[in-house]
C-alpha positions in Angstrom: -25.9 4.5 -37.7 -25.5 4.8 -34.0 -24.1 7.2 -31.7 -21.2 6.1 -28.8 -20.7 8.1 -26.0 -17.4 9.3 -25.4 -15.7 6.5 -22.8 -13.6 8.3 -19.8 -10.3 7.0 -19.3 -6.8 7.4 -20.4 -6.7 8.8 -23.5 -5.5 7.3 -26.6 -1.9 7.8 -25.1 -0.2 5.4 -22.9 3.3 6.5 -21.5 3.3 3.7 -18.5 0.7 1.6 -16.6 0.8 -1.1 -13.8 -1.3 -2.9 -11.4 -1.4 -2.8 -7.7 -1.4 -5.4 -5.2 -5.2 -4.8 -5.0 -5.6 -5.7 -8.7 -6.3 -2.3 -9.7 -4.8 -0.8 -13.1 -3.1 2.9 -13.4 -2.2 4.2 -16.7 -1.0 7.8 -17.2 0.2 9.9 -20.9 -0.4 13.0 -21.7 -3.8 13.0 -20.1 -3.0 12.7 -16.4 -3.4 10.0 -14.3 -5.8 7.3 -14.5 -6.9 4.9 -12.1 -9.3 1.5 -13.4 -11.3 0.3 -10.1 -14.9 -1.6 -10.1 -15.0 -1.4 -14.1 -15.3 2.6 -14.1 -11.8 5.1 -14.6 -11.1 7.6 -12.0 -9.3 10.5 -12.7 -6.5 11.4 -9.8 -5.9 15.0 -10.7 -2.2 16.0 -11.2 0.0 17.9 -8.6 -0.6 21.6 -9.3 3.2 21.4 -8.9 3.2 19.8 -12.2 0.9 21.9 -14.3 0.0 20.1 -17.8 3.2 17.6 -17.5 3.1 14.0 -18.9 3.3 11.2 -17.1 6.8 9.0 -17.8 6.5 6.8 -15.6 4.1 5.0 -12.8 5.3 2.5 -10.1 2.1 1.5 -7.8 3.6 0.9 -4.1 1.3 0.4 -1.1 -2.5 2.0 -1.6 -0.8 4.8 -3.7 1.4 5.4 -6.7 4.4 6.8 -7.5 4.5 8.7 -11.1 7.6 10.4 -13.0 6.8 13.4 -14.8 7.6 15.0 -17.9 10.5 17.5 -16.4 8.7 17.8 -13.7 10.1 15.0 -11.2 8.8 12.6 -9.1 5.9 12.8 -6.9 3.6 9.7 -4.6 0.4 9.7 -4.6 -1.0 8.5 -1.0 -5.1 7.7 -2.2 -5.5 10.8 -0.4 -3.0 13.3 -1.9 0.5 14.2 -3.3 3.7 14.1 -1.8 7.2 15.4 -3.8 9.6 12.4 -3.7 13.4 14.2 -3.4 16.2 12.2 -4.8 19.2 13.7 -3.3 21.5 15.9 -5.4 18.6 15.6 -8.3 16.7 18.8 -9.8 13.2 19.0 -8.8 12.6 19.4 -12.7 14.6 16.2 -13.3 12.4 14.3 -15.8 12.2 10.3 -14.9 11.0 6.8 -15.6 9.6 4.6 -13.1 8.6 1.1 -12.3 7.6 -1.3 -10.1 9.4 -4.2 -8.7 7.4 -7.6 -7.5 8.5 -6.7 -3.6 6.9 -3.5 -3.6 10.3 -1.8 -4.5 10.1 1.3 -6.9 12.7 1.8 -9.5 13.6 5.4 -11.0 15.7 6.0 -14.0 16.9 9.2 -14.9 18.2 10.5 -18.2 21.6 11.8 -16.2 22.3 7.9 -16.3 21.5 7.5 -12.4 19.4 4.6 -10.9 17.6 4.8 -7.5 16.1 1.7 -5.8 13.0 3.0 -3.5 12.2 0.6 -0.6 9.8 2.9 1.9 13.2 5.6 1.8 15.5 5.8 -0.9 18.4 3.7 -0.3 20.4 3.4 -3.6 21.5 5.8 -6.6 24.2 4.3 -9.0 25.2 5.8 -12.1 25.3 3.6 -15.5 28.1 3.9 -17.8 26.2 5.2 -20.8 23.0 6.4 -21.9 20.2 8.0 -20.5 17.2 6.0 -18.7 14.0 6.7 -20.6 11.7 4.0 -19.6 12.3 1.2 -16.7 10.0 -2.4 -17.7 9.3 -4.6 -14.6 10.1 -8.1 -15.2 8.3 -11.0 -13.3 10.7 -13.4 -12.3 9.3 -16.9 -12.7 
């Protein structure tokens, strides 16, 4: 019989991942935030702004990140540290999904059915006429 080390990384559950213009991969769940660079997994701690949340949602825009938390909002992460992202007229505790378009734009959805488009400021929020956003899926036009 043999013995495996435990492996650091994600967790066994994935809530959202993407990859970054640099090739790296970030996946975050219910264990934080993880980041996949020269084959090892880095841990960026959470906001302490967040606590314990889960992450919803992760949208990788320049060297950083931007992640939706469990009811816990939105916050960018800079490679350095965190920044709160405030979506006008939006609770702080406002729990969102996030994604990441192909020219470096950054999608939320929130469950109150409102849809922002993030391009370096926010610049759009239009509400959908029915249901809530959970989860936002980039799609690669070809």
């Amino acid at each position: 019989a043999s013995v495996r080390e435990p492996v650091a990384g994600p967790g066994a559950q994935i809530n959202a991942m993407g990859r970054d213009r640099a090739g790296r991969l970030w996946m975050g769940g219910p264990a934080g935030l993880w980041r996949r660079e020269d084959a090892r997994w880095e841990e960026i701690p959470r906001p302490s702004a967040v606590g314990e949340r889960w992450i919803n949602g992760i949208a990788p825009k320049g060297g950083g990140v931007v992640v939706a938390f469990q009811r816990a909002g939105v916050q960018r992460w800079d490679g350095t540290r965190w920044h709160p992202v405030e979506l006008p007229g939006v609770a702080a505790s406002a729990e969102a999904a996030a994604a990441a378009g192909a020219d470096d734009t950054v999608w939320l959805g929130l469950k109150d059915n409102v849809l922002w488009r993030w391009r370096g400021f926010l610049r759009m929020a239009q509400g959908l006429s029915q249901h809530a956003i959970r989860r936002i899926s980039p799609v690669v036009a070809g």
